[in-house]
N, C-alpha and C positions, 0 to 999 in steps of 0.2 A: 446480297446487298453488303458492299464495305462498309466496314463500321465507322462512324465519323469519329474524325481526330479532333479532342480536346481545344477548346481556344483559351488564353489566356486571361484572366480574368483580372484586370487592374485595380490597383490597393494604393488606399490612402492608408498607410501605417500614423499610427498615433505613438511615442515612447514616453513612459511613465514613469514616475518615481515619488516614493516616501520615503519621509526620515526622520519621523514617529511612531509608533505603534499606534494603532487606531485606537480613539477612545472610545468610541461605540461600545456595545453592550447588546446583545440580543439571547432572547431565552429560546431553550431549543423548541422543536416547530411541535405543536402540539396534536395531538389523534395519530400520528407514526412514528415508526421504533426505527430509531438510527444507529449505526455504529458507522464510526470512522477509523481506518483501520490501518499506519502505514505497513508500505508491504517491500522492504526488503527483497532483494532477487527474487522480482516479479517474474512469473513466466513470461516469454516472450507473444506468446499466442493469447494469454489473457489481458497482457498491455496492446497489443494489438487489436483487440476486439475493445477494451476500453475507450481508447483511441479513436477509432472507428468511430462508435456508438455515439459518443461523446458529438467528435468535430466533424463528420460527414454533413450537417448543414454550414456547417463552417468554412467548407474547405478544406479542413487539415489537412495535409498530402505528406509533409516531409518525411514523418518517422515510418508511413508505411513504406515508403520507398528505400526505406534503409536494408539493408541487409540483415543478416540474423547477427554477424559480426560486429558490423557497426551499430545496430539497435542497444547488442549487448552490452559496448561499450559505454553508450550514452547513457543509460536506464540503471545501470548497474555501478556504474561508477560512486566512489566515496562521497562524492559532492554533489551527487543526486539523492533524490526521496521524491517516494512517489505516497500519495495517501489515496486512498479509495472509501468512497462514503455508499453504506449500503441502506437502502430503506427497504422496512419490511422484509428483512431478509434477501435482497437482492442487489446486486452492482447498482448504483444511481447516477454516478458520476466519480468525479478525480482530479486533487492536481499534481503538480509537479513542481519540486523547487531545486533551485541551482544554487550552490553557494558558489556563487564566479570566481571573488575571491574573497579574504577576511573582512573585508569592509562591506561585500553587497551582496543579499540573495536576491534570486532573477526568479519571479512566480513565470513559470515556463510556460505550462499549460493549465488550464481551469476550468470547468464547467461539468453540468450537468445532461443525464440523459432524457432523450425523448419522453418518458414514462416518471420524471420526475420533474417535470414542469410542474407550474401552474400548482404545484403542493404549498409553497412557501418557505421556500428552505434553500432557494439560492443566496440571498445576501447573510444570512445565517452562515452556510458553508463556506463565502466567501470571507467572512469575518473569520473561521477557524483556520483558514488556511493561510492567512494574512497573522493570528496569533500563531502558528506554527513555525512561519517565517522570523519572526521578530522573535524565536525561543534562541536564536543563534548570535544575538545583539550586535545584527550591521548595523553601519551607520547608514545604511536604505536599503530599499527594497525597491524593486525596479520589475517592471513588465512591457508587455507592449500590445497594443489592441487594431483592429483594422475596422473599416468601411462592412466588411463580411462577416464582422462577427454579430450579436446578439445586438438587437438596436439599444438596447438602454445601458450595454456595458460598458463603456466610458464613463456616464452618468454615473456609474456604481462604482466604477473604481476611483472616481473622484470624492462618490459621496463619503469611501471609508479614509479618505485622506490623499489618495496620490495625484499630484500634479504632474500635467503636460508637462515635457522638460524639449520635446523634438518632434516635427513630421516629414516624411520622406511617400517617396512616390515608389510604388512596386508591383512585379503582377504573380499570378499563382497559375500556376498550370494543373486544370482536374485532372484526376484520373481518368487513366483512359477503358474501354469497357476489357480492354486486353488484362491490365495492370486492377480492374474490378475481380476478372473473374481470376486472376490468379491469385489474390487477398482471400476471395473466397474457397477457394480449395484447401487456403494454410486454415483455413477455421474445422 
């Protein structure tokens, strides 16, 4: 049996931005041990498996599709930072920030893993990673969210401050089971 070929799966992009710091406040999540951890010339195989973990209900496709060269270059570069938040002594989730340029950092990537659901410590982590942005004093901070992501993520990025600024139309091509099983062998 041929293995069927991926269909394209169409996105309502949403593009966000602040240009305050959030005044929220939230205490850390209570009954689990967290460390948040930036990680500097991340391995390429444990950003990968972050990645993964992370955006696979997502969607995510681009970085695995990167090469090991080009991965390197994006992840590793001076104007990236990657943070990784572990609970109970294990990966839980991550984001990623871009300082684009002196005026704006871009929250790249966000979220949390399967097995850190439903604990209470997403809009906690997403407030730390949002104070981590604003330690570099853009004059905003800018994301961007879709139709495919987390149903209530818009609502959340709105409720810590960022406003709609644009939307656009676009589509994502899954993986295919070819480009699954060869992710899987780099693991």
């Amino acid at each position: 049996m041929a293995a069927k070929k991926p269909v394209a799966l169409p996105v309502h992009i949403t593009r966000l931005e602040m240009t305050a710091p959030p005044k929220a406040s939230l205490p850390v999540p209570v009954n689990i041990q967290t460390a948040i951890m930036r990680t500097p010339d991340i391995p390429l195989a444990f950003y990968r498996y972050l990645y993964r973990q992370v955006g696979a209900r997502w969607h995510w496709v681009d970085r695995l599709r990167m090469s090991d060269e080009e991965l390197a270059a994006a992840i590793h570069s001076q104007a990236n930072s990657i943070t990784v938040l572990y609970v109970n002594g294990a990966p839980a989730g991550f984001f990623e920030l871009l300082n684009s340029d002196e005026h704006t950092v871009e929250l790249i990537h966000f979220g949390l893993m399967e097995h850190a659901l439903g604990l209470g410590i997403g809009k906690w982590f997403l407030l730390q990673a949002l104070y981590s942005a604003w330690q570099a004093n853009p004059k905003k901070v800018v994301t961007t969210t879709n139709n495919l992501d987390h149903p209530r993520a818009l609502q959340l990025y709105q409720m810590f401050g960022f406003s709609p600024v644009s939307t656009s139309s676009g589509s994502i091509l899954p993986l295919s089971d070819a480009e699954l099983l060869a992710f899987a062998r780099q693991m």
